[in-house]
N, CA, C and O of each residue as an XYZ file, in Angstrom:
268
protein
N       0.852     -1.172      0.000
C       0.000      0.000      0.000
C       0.902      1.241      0.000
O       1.957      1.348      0.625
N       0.306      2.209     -0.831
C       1.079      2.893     -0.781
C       0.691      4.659     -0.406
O      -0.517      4.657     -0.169
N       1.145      5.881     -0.288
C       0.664      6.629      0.708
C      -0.793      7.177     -0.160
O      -1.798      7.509      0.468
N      -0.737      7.210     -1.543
C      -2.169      7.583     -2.152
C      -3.335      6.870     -2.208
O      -4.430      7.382     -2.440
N      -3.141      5.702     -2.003
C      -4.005      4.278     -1.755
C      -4.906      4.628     -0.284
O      -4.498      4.552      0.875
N      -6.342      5.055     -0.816
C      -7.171      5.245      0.440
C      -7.162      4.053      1.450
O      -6.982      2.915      1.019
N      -7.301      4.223      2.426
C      -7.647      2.805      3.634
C      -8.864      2.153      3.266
O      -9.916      2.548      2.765
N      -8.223      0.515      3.837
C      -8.928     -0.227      3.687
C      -9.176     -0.682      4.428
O      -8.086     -1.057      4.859
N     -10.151     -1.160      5.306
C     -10.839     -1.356      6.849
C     -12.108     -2.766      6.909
O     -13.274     -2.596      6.552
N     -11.770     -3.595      7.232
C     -12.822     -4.521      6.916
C     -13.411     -4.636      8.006
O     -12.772     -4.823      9.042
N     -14.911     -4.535      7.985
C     -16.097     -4.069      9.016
C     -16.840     -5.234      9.749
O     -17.646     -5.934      9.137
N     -16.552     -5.428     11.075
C     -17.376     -6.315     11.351
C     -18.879     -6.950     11.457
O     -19.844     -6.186     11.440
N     -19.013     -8.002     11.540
C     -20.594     -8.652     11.123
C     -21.541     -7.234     11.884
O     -22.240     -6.438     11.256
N     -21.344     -7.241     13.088
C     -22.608     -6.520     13.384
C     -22.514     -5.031     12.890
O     -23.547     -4.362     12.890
N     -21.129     -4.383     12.396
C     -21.070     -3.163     12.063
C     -21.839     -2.973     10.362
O     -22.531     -2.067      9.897
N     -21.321     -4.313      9.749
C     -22.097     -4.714      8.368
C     -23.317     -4.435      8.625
O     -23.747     -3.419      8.079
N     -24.258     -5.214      9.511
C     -26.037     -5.096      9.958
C     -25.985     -4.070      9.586
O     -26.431     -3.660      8.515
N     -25.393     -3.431     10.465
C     -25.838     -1.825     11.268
C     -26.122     -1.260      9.886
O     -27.292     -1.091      9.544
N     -25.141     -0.967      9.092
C     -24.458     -0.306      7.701
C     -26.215     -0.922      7.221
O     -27.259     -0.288      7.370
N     -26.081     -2.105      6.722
C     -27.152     -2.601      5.858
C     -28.838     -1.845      6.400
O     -29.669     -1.285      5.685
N     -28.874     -2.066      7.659
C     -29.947     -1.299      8.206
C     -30.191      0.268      7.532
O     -31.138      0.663      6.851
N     -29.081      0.933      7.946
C     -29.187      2.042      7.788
C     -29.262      2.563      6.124
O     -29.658      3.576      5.548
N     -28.854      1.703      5.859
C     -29.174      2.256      4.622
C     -30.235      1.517      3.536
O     -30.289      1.760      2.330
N     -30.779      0.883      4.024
C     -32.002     -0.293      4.334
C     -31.527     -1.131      2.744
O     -32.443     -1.194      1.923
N     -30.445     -1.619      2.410
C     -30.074     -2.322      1.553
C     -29.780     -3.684      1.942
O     -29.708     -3.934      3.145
N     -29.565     -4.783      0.915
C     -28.829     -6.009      0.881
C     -27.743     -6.137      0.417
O     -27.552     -5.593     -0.670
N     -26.678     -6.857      1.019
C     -25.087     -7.205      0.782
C     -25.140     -6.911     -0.570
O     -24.322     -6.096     -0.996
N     -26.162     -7.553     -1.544
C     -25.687     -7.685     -2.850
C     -26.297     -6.185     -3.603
O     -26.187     -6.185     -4.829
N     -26.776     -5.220     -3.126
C     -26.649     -3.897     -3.845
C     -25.585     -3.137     -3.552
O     -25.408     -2.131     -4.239
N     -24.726     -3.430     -2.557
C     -23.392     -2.693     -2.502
C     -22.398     -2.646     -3.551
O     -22.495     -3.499     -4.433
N     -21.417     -1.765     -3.616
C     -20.905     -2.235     -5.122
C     -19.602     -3.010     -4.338
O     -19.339     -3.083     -3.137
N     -18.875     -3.576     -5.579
C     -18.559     -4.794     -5.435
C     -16.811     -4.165     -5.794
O     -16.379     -3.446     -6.695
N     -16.185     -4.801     -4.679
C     -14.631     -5.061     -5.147
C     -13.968     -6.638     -5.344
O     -14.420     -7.560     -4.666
N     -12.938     -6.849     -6.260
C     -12.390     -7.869     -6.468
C     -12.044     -8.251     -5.122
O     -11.972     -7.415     -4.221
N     -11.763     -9.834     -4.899
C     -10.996    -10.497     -3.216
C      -9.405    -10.318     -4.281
O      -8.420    -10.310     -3.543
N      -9.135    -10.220     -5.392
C      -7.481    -10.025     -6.088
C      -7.363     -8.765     -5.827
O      -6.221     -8.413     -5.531
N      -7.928     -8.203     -5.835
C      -7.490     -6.355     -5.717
C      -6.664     -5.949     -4.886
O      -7.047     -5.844     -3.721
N      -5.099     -5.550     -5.279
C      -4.057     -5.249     -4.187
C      -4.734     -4.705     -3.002
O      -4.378     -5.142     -1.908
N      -5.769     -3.707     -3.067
C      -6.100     -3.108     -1.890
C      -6.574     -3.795     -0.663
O      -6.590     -3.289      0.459
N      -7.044     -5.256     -1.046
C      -8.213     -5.637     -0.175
C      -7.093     -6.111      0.875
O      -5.986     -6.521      0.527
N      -7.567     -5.993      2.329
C      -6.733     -6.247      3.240
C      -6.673     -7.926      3.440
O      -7.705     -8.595      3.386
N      -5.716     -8.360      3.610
C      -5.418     -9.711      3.775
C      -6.075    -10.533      4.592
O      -5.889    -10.020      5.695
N      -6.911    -11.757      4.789
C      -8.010    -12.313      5.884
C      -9.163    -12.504      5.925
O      -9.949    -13.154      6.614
N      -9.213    -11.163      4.217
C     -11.124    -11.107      4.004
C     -11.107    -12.035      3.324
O     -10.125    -12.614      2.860
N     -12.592    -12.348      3.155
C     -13.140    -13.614      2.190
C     -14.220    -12.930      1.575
O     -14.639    -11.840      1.964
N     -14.618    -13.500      0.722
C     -16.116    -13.341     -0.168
C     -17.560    -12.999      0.920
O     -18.198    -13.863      1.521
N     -17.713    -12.114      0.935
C     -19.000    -11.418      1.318
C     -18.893    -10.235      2.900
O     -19.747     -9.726      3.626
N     -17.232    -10.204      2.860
C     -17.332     -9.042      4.149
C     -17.109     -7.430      2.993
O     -16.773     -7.154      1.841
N     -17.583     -6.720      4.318
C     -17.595     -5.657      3.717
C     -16.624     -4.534      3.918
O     -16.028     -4.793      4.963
N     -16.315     -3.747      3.565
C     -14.842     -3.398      3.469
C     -15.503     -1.492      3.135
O     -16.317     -1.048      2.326
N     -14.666     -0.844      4.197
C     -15.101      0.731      4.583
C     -13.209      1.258      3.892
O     -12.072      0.906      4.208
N     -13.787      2.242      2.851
C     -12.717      2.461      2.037
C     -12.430      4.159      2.673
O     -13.210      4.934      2.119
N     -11.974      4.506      3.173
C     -11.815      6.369      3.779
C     -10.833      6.774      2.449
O      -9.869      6.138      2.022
N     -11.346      7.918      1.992
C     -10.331      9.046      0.567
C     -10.040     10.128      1.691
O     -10.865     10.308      2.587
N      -9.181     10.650      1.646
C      -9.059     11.534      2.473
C      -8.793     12.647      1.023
O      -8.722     12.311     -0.159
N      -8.692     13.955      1.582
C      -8.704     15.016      0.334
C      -9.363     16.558      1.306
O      -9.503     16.896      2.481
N      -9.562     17.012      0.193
C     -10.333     18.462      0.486
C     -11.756     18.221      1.408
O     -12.095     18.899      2.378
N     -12.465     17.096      0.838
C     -13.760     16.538      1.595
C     -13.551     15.177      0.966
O     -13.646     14.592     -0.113
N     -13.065     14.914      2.791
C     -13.072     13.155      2.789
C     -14.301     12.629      2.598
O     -15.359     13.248      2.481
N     -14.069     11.120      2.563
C     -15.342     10.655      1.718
C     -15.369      9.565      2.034
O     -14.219      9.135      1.940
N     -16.583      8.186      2.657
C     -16.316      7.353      2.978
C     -17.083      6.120      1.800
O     -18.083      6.448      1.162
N     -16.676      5.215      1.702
C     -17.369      4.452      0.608
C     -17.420      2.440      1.070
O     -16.684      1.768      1.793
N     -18.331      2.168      0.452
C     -18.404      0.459      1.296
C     -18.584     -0.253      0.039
O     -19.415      0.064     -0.812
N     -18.014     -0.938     -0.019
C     -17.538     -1.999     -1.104
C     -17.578     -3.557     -0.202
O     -17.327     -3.629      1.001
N     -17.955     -4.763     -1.093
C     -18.509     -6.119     -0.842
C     -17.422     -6.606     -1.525
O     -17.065     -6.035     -2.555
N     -16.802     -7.637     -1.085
C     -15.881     -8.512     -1.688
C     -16.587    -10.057     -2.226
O     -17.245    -10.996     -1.779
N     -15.935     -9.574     -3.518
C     -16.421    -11.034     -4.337
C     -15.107    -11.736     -5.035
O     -15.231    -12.785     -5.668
């Protein structure tokens, strides 16, 4: 990883709920990142969800599903 590469944070089961609640969606309308994608942190598997932070002028937070 390198210093322009936003964080990659993989979210636990009940923080997933929470997320899914609140935004009253299912796992599978989230958008979707590769499990090959240099970014994805090492440990995940197919269906956790993964909190990406951009930092910038106005940070920005984004949730991506591993497939």
């Amino acid at each position: 990883m390198h210093v322009l590469q936003p964080k990659h944070e993989k979210l636990s089961p009940e923080e997933t709920e929470k997320l899914l609640e609140k935004l009253n969606i299912s796992l599978s309308q989230l958008p979707k990142i590769s499990i090959d994608d240099p970014a994805v942190p090492k440990g995940c598997k197919k269906g956790d969800v993964l909190r990406i932070e951009r930092k910038g002028s106005f940070p920005e937070t984004y949730f991506r599903v591993v497939v």
